[in-house]
N, C-alpha and C positions, 0 to 999 in steps of 0.2 A: 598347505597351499589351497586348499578345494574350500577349506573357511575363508580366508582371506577373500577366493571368488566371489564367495556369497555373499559376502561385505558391499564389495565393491558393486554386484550385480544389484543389491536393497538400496545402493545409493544411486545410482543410475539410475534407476526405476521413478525415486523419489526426485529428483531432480526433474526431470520430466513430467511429475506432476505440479512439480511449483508454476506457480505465474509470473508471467512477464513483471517485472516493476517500472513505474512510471514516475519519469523526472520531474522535477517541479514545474516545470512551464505547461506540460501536460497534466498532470494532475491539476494543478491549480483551474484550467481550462475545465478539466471536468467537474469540477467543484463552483464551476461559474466565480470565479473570485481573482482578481488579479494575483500578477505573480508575488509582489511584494506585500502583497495581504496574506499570501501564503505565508510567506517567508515568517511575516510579523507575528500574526494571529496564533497559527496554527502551530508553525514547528515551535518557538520562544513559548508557546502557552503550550505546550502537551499537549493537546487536542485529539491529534493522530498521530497512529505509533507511524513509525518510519526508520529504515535500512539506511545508516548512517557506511559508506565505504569511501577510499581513502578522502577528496574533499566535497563530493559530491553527495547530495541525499535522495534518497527513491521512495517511492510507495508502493504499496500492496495496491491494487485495485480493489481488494473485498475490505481493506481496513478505510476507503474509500468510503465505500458503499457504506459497511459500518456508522460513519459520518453521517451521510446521509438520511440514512434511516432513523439512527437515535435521534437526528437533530427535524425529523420531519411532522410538520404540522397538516393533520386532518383536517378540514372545515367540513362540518355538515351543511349540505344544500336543500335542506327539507322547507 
């Protein structure tokens, strides 16, 4: 029984560290891109990974970011 707690207490803990997921109409918001460019582009091309549950799909926030990042252009202003 006292493993079993300690199961349960490692996934409580971790749960609590997970983040929030953001539905498409919000992500997409954050990504500046319409909803249905989402939809097209991004989920139909693999783009970003994404939390498929029953018919609904979500996002990480850092796989977001991810996006972001890889897809960001520098300009130098020298």
């Amino acid at each position: 029984m006292e493993k079993v707690m300690k199961i349960i207490e490692n996934k409580v803990e971790n749960v609590d560290e997970m983040e929030s997921l953001l539905g498409e109409r919000a992500s997409a918001k954050v990504l500046g891109v319409s909803y249905d460019t989402l939809k097209k582009t991004f989920r139909y091309g693999g783009l970003i990974s994404y939390v498929k549950y029953k018919k609904g799909i979500r996002y990480r926030p850092s796989d977001l970011r991810k996006f972001i990042d890889k897809h960001l252009v520098v300009v130098a202003t020298d």
